[in-house]
N, C-alpha and C positions, 0 to 999 in steps of 0.2 A: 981309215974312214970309209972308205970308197969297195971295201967288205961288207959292210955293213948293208948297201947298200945291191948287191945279189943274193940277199937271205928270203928266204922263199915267201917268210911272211909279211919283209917288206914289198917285196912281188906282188901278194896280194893284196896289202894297201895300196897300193899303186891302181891296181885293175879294179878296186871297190870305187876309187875317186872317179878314175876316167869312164865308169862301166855310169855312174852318179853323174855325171857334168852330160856326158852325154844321151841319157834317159832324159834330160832336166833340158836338153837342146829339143829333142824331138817331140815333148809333152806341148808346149803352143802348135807345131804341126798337126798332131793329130789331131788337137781342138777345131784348128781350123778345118782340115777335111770333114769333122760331124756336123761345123756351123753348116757345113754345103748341102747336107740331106734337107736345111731347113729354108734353107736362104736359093739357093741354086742345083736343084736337084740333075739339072743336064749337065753341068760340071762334075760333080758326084761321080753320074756316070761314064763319065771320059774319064775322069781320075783313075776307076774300079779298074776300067780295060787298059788304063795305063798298069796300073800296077800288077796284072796278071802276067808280065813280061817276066822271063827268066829271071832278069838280073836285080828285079823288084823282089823278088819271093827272096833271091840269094838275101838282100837287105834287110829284109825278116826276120828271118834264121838269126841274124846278125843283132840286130834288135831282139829277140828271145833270148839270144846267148847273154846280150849284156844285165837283161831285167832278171836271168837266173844268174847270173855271176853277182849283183846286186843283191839281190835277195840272200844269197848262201854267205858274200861278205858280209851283209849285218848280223846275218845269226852267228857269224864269226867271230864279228867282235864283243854281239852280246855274252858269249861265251866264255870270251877271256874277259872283259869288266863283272862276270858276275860269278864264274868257276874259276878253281883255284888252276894255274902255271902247270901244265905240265908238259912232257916234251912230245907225245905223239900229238900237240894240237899242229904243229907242222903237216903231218901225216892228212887230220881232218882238213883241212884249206885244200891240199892237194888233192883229196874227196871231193869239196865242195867244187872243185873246178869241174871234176869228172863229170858230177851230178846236172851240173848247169849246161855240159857238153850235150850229156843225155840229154835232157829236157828237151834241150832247143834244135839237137837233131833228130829226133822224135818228130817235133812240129815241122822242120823242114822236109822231112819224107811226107808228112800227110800233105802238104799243099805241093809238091812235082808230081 
């Protein structure tokens, strides 16, 4: 049983849930920082200059990687519920991870 369980495409069900629970944590966050452009715009801007810090941008990256790893696991599984089983879709997941790497280290070079 416990095989089953390091197979690459269970891997990526794993990383679609956790990549999903944790978009689904930070979505009330980010509401609240746009309430503040409305409600408290000098908090806004301590916020902005907080997050201009290193280890906030690292957080980002972090957050783009999950919303691309998100995004490339749905089209994953639309994939297999809607095309037929074949065995290089192993191959595509381990794509899709690459893709999502890309992506979000792309956005992290433009903002350091």
């Amino acid at each position: 049983m416990r095989v089953a369980r390091v197979h690459p495409l269970w891997l990526a069900y794993v990383l679609h849930r956790v990549s999903g629970l944790a978009l689904a944590l930070f979505l009330p966050l980010h509401f609240w920082v746009l309430s503040l452009a409305l409600t408290q715009p000098e908090r806004l801007d301590a916020f902005l200059n907080f997050a201009d810090q290193p280890l906030v941008k690292l957080a980002e990256f972090g957050l783009i990687f999950l919303l691309a790893v998100h995004i490339f696991g749905g089209l994953r599984l639309m994939a297999m519920e809607w095309l037929p089983w074949s065995a290089p879709q192993k191959t595509l997941a381990a794509g899709a991870l690459g893709v999502a790497f890309v992506i979000s280290g792309t956005f992290f070079l433009q903002v350091v």
